[in-house]
Structure formats: structure tokens, C-alpha cells
C-alpha positions as CSV (number, residue, x, y, z in Angstrom):
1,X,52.1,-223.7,40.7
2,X,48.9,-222.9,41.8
3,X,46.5,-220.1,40.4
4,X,46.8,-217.0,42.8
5,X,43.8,-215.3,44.5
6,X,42.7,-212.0,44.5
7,X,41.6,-210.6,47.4
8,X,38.0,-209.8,47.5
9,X,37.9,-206.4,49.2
10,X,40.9,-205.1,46.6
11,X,38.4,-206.1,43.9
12,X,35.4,-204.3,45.0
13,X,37.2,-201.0,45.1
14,X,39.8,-200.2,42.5
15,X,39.5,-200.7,39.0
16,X,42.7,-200.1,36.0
17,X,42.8,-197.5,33.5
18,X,43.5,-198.4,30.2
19,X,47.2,-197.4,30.4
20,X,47.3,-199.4,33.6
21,X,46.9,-197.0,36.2
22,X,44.6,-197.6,39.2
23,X,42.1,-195.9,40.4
24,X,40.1,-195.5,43.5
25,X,37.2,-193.4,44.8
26,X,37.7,-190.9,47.0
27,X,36.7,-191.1,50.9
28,X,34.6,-189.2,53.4
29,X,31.9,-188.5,51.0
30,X,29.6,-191.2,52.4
31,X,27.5,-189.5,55.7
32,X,27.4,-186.4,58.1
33,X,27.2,-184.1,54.7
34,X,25.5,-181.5,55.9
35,X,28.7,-180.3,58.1
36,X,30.9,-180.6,55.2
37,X,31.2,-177.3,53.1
38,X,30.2,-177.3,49.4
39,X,33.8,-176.8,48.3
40,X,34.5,-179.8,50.0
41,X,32.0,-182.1,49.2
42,X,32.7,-181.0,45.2
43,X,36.4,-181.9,45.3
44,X,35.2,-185.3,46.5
45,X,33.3,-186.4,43.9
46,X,34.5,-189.1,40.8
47,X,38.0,-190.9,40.9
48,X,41.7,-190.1,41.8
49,X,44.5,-192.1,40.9
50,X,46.7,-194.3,43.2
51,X,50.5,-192.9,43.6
52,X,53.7,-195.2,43.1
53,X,53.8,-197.4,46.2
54,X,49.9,-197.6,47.5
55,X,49.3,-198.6,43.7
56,X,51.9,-201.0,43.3
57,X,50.3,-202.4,46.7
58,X,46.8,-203.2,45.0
59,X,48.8,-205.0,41.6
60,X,49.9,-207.4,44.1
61,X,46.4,-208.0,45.2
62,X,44.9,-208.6,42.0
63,X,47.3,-210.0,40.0
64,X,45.0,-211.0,37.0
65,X,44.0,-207.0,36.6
């Protein structure tokens, strides 16, 4: 059987944790800051983790991660 391929896009934005979990970077936290309040723009920074079926989505893209 043929070696599968991971799709591109999938690769450039989530990465694993050590225990396997995988993680993503938040959104809208990009432009148009100055409208956005500081208690917003603060809970967007760094990295969440993907929940149950979104994450078990992204496995299937990259299935050498």
C-alpha cells in the first residue's frame, strides 16, 4: 500500500504535545486590534488544545504525527 500524505495546510498549523494532544493557535488575533478590548486580545494569546472530534479530525490528516 502506498505511503499516505499529509495535507499541507494541517501541517502548517497544529503541532502534538508530548502526551499526544493537539494543539492549535487561537484565531482573530491577526488585524483590526485596535477595536478589540485588552481583555480580549490577552485571552488570545499562546495555544489551546483541540477537543475529541475536531482533534481526531487533524490525526487523520497527518497520520505520521
Amino acid at each position: 500500500m502506498p505511503k499516505l500524505k499529509s495535507k499541507s495546510s494541517a501541517k502548517k498549523r497544529f503541532s502534538f504535545t508530548a502526551t499526544g494532544k493537539v494543539r492549535r493557535n487561537k484565531a482573530y488575533h491577526r488585524h483590526i486590534l485596535t477595536d478589540k478590548t485588552r481583555k480580549v486580545k490577552r485571552n488570545q494569546r499562546g495555544t489551546t488544545i483541540l477537543e475529541g472530534g475536531d482533534a481526531a479530525h487533524v490525526r487523520r490528516w497527518l497520520p505520521y504525527s
